[in-house]
BANU-215665 format. One record per residue (C-alpha): residue in three letters; x, y, z. Coordinates in steps of 0.05 Angstrom, whole numbers, padded with zeros to 5 digits, always signed. Example, Ala and Ser with C-alpha at 12.3 -4.5 7.8 and 13.67 -1.06 7.14 Angstrom:
REM BANU-215665
ala+00246-00090+00156ser+00273-00021+00143
***
This chain:
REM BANU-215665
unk-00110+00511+00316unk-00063+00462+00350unk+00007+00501+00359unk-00024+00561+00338unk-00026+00554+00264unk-00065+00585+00225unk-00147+00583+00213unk-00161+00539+00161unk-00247+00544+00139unk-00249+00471+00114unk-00208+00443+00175unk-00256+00481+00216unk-00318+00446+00188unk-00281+00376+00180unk-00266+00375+00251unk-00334+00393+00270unk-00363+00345+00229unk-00315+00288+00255unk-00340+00304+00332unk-00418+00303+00315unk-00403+00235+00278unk-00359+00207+00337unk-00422+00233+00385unk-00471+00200+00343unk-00437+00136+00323unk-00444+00153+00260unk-00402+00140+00195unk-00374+00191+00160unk-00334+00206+00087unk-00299+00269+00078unk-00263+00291+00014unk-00204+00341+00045unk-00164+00371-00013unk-00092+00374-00006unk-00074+00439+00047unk-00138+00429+00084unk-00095+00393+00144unk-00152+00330+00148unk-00104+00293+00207unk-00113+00345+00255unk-00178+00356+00235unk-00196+00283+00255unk-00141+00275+00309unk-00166+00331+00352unk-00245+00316+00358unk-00215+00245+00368unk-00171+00258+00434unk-00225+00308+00454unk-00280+00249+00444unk-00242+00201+00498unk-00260+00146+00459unk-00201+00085+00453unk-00190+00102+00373unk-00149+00059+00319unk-00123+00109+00256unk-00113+00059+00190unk-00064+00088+00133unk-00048+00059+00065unk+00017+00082+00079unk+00081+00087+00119unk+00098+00153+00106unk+00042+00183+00132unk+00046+00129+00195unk+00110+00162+00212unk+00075+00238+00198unk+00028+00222+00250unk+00078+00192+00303unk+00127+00238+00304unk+00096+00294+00284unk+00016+00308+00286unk+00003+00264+00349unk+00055+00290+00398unk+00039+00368+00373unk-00033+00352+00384unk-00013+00331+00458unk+00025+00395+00468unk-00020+00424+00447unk-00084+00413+00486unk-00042+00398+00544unk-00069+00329+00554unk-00038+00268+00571unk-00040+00228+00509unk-00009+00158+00491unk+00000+00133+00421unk+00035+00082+00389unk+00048+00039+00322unk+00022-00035+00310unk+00053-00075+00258unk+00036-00137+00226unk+00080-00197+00272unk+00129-00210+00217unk+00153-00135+00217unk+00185-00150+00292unk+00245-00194+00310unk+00229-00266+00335unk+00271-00281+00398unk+00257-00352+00395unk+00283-00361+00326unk+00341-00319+00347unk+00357-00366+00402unk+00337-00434+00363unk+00397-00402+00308unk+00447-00387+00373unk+00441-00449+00403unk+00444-00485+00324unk+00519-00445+00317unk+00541-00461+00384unk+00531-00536+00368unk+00560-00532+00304unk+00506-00546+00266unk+00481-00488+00205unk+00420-00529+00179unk+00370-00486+00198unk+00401-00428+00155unk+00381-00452+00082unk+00388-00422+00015unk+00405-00441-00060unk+00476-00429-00057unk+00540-00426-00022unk+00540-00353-00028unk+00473-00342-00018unk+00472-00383+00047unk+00543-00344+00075unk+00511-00284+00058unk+00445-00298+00095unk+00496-00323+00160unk+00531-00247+00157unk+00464-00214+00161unk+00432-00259+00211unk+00496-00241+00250unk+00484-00168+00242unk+00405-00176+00264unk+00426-00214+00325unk+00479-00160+00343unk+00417-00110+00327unk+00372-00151+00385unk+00424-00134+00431unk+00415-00060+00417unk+00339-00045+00388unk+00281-00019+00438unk+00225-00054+00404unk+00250-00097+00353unk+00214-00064+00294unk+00252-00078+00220unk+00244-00014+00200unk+00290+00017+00252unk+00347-00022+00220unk+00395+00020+00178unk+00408-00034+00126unk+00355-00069+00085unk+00358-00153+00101unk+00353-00200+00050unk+00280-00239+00043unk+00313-00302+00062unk+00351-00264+00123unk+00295-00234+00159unk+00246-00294+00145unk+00305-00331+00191unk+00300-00281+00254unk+00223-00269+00243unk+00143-00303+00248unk+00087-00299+00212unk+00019-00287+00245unk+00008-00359+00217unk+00066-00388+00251unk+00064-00362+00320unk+00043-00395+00372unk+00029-00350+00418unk+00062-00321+00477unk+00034-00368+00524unk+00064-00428+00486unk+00135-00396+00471unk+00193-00399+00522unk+00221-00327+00498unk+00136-00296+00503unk+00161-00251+00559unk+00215-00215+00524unk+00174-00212+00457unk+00185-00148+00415unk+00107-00159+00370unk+00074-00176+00442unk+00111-00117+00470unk+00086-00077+00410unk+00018-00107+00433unk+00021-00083+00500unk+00038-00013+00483unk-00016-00008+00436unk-00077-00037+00491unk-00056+00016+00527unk-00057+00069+00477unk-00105+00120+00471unk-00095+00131+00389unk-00058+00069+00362unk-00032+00070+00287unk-00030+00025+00229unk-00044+00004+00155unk-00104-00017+00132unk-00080-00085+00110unk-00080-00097+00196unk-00144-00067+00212unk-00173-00111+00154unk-00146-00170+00184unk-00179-00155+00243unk-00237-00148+00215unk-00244-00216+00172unk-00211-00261+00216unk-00240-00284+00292unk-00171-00272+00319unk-00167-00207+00357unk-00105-00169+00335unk-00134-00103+00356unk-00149-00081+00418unk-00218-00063+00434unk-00233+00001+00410unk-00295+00058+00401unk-00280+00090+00331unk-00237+00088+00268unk-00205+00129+00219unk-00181+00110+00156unk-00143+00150+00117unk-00126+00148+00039unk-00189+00119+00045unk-00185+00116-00033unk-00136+00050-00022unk-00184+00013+00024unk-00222-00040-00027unk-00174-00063-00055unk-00138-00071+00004unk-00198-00094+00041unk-00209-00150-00019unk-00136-00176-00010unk-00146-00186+00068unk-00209-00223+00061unk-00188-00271+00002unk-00126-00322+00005unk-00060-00321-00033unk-00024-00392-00040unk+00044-00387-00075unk+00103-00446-00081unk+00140-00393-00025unk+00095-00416+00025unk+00105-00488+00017unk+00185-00477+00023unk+00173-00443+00083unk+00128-00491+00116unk+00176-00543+00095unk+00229-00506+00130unk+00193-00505+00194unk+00182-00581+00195unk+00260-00599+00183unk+00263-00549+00252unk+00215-00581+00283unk+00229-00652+00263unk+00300-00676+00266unk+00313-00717+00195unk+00243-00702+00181unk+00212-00758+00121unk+00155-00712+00106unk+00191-00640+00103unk+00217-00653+00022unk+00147-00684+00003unk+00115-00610+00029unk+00177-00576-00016unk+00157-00622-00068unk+00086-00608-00060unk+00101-00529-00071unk+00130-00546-00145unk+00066-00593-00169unk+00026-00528-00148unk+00070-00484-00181unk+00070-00515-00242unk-00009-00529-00246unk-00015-00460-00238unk+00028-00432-00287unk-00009-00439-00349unk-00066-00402-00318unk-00024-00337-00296unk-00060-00274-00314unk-00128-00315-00317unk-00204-00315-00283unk-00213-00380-00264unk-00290-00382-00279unk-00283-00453-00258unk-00224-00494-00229unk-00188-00530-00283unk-00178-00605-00264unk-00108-00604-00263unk-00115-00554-00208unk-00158-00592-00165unk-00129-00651-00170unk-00061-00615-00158unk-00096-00580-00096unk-00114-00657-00072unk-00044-00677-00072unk-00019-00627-00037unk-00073-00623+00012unk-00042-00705+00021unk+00023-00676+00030unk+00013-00630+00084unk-00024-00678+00125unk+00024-00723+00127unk+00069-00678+00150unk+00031-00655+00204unk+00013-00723+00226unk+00096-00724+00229unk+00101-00668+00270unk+00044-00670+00321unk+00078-00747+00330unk+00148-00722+00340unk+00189-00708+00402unk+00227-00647+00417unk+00224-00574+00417unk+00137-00562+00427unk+00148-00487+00406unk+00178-00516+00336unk+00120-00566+00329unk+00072-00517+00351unk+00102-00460+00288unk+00105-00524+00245unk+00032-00544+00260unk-00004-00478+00244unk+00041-00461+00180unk+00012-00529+00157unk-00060-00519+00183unk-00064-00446+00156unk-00042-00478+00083unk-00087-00531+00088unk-00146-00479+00109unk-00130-00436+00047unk-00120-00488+00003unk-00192-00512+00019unk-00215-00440+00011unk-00187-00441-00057unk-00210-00510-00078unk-00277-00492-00062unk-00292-00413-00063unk-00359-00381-00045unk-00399-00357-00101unk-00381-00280-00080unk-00305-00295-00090unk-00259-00282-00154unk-00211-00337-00164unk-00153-00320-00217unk-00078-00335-00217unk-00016-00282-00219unk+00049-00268-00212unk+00108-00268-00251unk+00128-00327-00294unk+00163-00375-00241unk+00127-00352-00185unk+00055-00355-00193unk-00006-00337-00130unk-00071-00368-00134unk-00115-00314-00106unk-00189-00313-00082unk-00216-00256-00065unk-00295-00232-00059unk-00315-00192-00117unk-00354-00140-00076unk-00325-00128-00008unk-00384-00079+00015unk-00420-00134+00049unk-00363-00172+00086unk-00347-00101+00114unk-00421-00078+00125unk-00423-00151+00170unk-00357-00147+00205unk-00350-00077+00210unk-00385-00028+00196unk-00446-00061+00245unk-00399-00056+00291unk-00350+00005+00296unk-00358+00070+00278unk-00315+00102+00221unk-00288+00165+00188unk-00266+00157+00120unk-00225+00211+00093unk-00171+00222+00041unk-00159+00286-00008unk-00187+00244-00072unk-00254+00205-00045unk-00279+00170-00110unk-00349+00188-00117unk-00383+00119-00109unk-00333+00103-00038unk-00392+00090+00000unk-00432+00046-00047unk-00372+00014-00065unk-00348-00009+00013unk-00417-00028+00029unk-00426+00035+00073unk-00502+00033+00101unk-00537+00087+00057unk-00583+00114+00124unk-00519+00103+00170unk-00467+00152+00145unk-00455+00225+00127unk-00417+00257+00065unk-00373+00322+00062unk-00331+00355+00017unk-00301+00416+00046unk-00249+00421-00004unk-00186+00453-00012unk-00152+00528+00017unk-00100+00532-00035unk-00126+00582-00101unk-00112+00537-00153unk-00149+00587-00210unk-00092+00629-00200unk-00034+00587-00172unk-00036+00534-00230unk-00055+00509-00302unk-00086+00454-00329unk-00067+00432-00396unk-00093+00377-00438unk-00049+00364-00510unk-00121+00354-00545unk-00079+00363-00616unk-00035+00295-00601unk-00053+00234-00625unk-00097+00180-00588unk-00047+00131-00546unk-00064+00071-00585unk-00044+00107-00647unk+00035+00089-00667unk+00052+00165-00662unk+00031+00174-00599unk+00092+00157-00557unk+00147+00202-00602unk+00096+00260-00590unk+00086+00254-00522unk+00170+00250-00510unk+00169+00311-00547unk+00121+00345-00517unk+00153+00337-00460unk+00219+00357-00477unk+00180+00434-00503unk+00147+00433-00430unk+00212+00410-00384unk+00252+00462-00422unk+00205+00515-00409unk+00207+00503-00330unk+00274+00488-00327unk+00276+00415-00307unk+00227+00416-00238unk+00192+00359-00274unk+00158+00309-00252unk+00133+00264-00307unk+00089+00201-00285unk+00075+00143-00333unk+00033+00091-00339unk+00079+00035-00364unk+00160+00028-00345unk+00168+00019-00423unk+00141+00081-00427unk+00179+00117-00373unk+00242+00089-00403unk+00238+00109-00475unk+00213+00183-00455unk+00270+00197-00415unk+00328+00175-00458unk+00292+00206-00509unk+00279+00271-00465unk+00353+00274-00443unk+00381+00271-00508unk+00344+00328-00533unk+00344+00367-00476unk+00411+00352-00431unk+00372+00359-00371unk+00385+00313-00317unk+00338+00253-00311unk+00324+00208-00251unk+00280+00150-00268unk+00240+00108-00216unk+00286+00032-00210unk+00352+00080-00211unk+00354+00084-00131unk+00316+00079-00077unk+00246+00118-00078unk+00268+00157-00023unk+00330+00176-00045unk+00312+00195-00114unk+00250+00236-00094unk+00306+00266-00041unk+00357+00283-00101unk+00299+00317-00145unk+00276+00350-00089unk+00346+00387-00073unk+00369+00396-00144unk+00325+00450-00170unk+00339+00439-00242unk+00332+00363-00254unk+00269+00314-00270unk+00237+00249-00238unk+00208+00209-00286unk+00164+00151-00248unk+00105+00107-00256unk+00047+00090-00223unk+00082+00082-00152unk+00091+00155-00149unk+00026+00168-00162unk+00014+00178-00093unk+00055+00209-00038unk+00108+00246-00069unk+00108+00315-00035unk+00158+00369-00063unk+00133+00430-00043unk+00174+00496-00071unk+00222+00514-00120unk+00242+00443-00153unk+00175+00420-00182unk+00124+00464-00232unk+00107+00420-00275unk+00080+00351-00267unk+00060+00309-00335unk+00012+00252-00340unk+00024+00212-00399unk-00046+00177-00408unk-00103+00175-00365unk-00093+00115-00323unk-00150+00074-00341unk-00153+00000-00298unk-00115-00056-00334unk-00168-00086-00383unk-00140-00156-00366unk-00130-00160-00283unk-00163-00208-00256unk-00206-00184-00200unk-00224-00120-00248unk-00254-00167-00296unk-00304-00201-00239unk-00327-00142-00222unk-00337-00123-00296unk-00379-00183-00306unk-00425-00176-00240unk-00444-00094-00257unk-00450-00112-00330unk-00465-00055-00369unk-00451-00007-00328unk-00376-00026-00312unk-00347+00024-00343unk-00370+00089-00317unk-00376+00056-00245unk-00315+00024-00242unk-00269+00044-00290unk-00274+00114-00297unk-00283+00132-00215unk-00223+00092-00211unk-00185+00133-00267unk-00214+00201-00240unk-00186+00183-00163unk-00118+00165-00193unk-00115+00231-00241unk-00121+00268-00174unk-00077+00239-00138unk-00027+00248-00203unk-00049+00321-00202unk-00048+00336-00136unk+00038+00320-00133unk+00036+00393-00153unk+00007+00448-00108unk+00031+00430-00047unk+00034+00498-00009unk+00007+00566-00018unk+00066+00590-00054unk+00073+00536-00103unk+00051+00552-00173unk+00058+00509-00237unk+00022+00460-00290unk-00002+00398-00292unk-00008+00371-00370unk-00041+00304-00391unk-00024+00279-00452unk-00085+00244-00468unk-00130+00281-00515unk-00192+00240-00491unk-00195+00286-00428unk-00213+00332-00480unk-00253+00305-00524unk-00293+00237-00480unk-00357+00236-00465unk-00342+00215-00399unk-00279+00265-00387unk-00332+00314-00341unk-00330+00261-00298unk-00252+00264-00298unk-00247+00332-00294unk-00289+00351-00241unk-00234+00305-00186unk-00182+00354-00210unk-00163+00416-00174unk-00196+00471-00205unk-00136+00493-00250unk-00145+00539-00300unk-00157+00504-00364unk-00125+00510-00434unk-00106+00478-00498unk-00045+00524-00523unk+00020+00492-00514unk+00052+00569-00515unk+00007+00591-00459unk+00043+00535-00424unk+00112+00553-00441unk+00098+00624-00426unk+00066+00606-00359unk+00129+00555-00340unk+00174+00604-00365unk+00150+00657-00308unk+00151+00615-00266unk+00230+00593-00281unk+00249+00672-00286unk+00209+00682-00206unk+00250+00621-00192unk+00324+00630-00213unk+00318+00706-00190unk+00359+00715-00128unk+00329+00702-00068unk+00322+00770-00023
***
């Protein structure tokens, strides 16, 4: 293995399996239980392959794993020259141009085009643009998320572009010294470039080539990728947008006429939309369309404005396509195909009219799949993936080589099959003390995920006052610094919802017991779930529904065994898992945990396991 670690059967056959796909051009899904080290096992037939390969996560943390870590080992490793580097999204880097339009606005006196609601709000946003442009001095690449404090919205919106607003390199006076075209130039010349699926899907549904050209793609937590895919190839229109367009034509457009009737257009929207929050639009209401219509007036005229105006061409040129790409969506909305969802969301205030296709398996069979091949992977692989991403049923190969952890003897399964059902009113003040009995036992090390904040809330005031043991709970701090404080104080307990799902990874002595409250089932009521309801019919419900529950129960369990030393339980508090017709169907994405109903066997089990752990190290 790369570095000299140790054999590992299932990496073995996943790597083999990756270079015969690569060879073949074919596509290929493989389930890679947690331990199984999947990234090298695609990373190395990749470099060996030659081919020019893009890796898509769902997220940043593992990004950053295979950056600074897996990538550069796997180069010392084979003792190959091998570059690599990150691609963000444009609006993750620093604009230079909007650094120097600000500059040159505060050397003439004039602050207009820093804008906000307040006073404070607008002296606030002037400090941190002051600390960004001191940053631009310093920073390599220009990337946000080497800054070491977090920007306001309003703040970094000032100093950065869209993909929508840019014009291009070739039509901006600071395109030489641009940090995202830099970042583009580094990753044409990479041999493995890295990032999120939300890019790579972009790339894929639009004609604009954000990519470079490349042979083969991975994506990993491949679990993410419809949904993700779904939101790339739809449209999202919010009242935001219009206040940001509008801002670009008051830059562009000195006194501008037209620049308040875009603002103004953003509020009509908003308030059209809001009585349909939370809805399917099975059909667009009239006060929609005829909202859409007026706004669609409004954003012509002010890019009849702007293309007729004098001055700065970049500012007319970021002006123009904020407008066009509005316009463009707006139509899309106005007028969806008959594969797209339409529905509204958002919180109350701040409503998004969405569109999005219903089934995304033939927009990716067209524009990608035909076209590149792909290795899907990720530790939970739902078992309908492939039908559901439109993979071609003759075109791709399946593989589960599981997991090298022993999880028979390592860990327990428990299910409270004596607790009432969640809808019942008693449910909640058992499951709170349930998990008091259980976090006693193991001696804090808890991690407890729910499936509502209301939920998470009232278990762990109720868990702390009958237990004293110390509580974190997700919304306290930071992610990272809460899953950092439960990680180094052995005896305390995260409680989190679905976020933490995925990607919390506390291997050791600090976590043995990890608690699912309810089996988390798909919102009856979103949006999108509810097309996709209506066009399987019938058979919704174990093809949707329960695949998605099963792949999200796995990912819940799988928080727990995250090295060959860790032991511990994993307890759902949902006695359906035991008594369903459909919980097989949950139970075979779990780990194969030993399996009980005894609430003492899992006190006596934790309770081991706290007596190995507070015994003195040797």
């Amino acid at each position: 293995m790369p570095g000299g670690g140790e054999s590992r059967t299932g990496q073995d056959e996943m790597c083999e399996a990756v270079a015969s796909a690569l060879d073949q051009d074919r596509h290929l899904v493989v389930a890679a239980g947690t331990g199984t080290g999947k990234s090298m096992a695609y990373l190395a037939p990749l470099v060996s392959s030659g081919k020019k390969a893009v890796v898509a996560t769902a997220t940043k943390a593992l990004q950053d794993q295979l950056v600074d870590k897996d990538l550069p080992l796997l180069a010392r490793a084979l003792g190959v020259p091998l570059k690599y580097a990150v691609l963000k999204g444009r609006s993750n880097y620093l604009c230079r141009k909007k650094l120097a339009d600000l500059a040159a606005a505060a050397a003439g006196g004039q602050q207009q085009l820093i804008t906000a609601d307040s006073a404070l709000e607008a002296e606030n946003v002037r400090k941190e643009v002051t600390q960004l442009a001191a940053w631009a001095g310093e920073t390599a690449d220009g990337d946000r998320a080497g800054l070491d404090f977090e920007p306001s919205v309003r703040a970094w919106e000032m100093v950065s572009v869209s993909g929508r607003e840019c014009p291009g390199a070739a039509n901006c006076p600071s395109g030489s010294e641009c940090f995202a075209e830099q970042a583009g130039h580094r990753a044409a010349e990479a041999d493995v470039l890295v990032v999120n699926h939300h890019l790579y899907c972009l790339h894929a549904f639009t004609d604009a080539e954000i990519l470079p050209s490349h042979d083969a793609v991975v994506f990993d937590e491949a679990h993410t990728l419809e949904d993700i895919a779904a939101g790339a190839a739809g449209v999202s229109i919010t009242g935001g947008r219009f206040r940001y367009a509008a801002r670009a034509v008051r830059a562009a457009v000195a006194g501008s006429a037209t620049a308040d009737r875009v603002e103004e257009a953003g509020r009509i929207l908003r308030n059209a939309l809001e009585p349909h929050r939370d809805t399917l639009l099975t059909s667009l209401p009239d006060d929609l369309v005829e909202a859409a219509a007026l706004c669609r007036g409004h954003l012509g005229a002010a890019g009849a404005e702007v293309r007729e105006a004098q001055g700065d061409e970049t500012r007319r040129r970021m002006a123009r396509r904020l407008l066009d790409a509005l316009t463009e969506d707006l139509d899309r909305a106005s007028d969806p195909d008959n594969d797209d969802a339409v529905w509204v969301e958002g919180s109350k205030g701040n409503p998004a009219w969405r569109t999005a296709p219903v089934d995304v398996g033939p927009p990716l069979e067209e524009r990608l799949w035909a076209h590149t091949p792909a290795v899907l992977t990720s530790a939970t692989v739902p078992i309908n993936l492939a039908d559901r991403l439109g993979l071609p049923g003759e075109g791709h190969d399946s593989l589960d080589v599981g997991s090298p952890f022993d999880y028979r003897s390592r860990g327990l399964l428990y299910c409270a099959k004596h607790l009432p059902g969640p809808k019942d009113p008693r449910w909640a003040q058992a499951v709170q003390r349930e998990i008091a009995t259980m976090a006693v036992a193991a001696g804090g090390r808890t991690l407890a995920l729910f499936t509502s904040y209301s939920a998470m809330r009232g278990a762990a005031e109720a868990v702390r006052e009958a237990t004293g043991l110390r509580i974190y709970c997700q919304g306290d701090l930071p992610n990272r610094e809460l899953i950092g404080r439960f990680a180094a104080e052995e005896e305390s307990c995260l409680f989190a919802t679905m976020t933490m799902w995925q990607g919390v990874d506390v291997p050791g002595r600090s976590l043995s017991l990890v608690v699912v409250d309810r089996i988390p089932f798909p919102r009856p009521d979103e949006p999108l779930m509810v097309a996709r309801r209506n066009r399987l019919g019938p058979r919704w419900f174990r093809e949707i529904d329960v695949p998605r529950a099963a792949t999200l129960l796995a990912q819940g369990a799988g928080r727990l065994i995250r090295s060959a030393q860790d032991r511990g339980v994993v307890a759902v508090l949902d006695s359906r898992l035991a008594t369903a017709g459909y919980r097989q169907d949950l139970l075979r994405g779990l780990p194969p945990f030993r399996r009980t109903i005894d609430l003492t066997e899992v006190e006596a089990f934790l309770t081991d396991i706290r007596h190995s752990a507070e015994a003195p190290r040797p």
